[in-house]
C-alpha positions as CSV (number, residue, x, y, z in Angstrom):
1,X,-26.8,3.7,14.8
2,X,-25.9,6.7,12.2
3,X,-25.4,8.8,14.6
4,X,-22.6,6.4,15.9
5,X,-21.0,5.9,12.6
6,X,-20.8,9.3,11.7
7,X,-19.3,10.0,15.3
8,X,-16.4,7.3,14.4
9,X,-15.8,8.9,10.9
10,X,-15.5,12.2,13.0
11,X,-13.1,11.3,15.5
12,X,-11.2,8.7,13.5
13,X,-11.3,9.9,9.9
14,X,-9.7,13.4,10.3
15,X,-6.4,11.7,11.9
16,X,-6.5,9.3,9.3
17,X,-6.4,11.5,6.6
18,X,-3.4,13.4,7.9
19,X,-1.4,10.4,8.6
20,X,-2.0,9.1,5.0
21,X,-1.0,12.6,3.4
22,X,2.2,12.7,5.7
23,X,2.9,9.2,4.9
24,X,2.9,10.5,0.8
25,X,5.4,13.5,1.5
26,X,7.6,11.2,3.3
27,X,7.5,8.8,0.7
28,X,8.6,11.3,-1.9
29,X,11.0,12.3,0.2
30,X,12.5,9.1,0.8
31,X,12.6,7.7,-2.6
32,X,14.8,11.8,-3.3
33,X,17.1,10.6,-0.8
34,X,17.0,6.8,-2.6
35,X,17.6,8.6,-6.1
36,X,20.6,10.7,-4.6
37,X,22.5,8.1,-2.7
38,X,22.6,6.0,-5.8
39,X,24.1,8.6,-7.9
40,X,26.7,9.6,-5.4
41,X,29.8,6.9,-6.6
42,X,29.3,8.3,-10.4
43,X,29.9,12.1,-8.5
44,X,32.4,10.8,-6.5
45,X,34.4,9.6,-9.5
């Protein structure tokens, strides 16, 4: 039975990992883009 649950955490828990930290940076990104559209009719005046 451990041997089957560390198996899953193996296999699964690597991809998860990487989707959650590319997820983050894509997040950040997203809420630069947010930030810059917003501010772009005060530059455009």
């Amino acid at each position: 039975m451990e041997e089957t649950w560390l198996s899953l955490i193996t296999d699964v828990g690597f991809p998860i990992a990487v989707t959650f930290y590319l997820l983050h940076r894509v997040e950040a990104k997203l809420n630069t883009l947010i930030e810059s559209i917003i501010s772009l009719p005060e530059k455009l005046k």
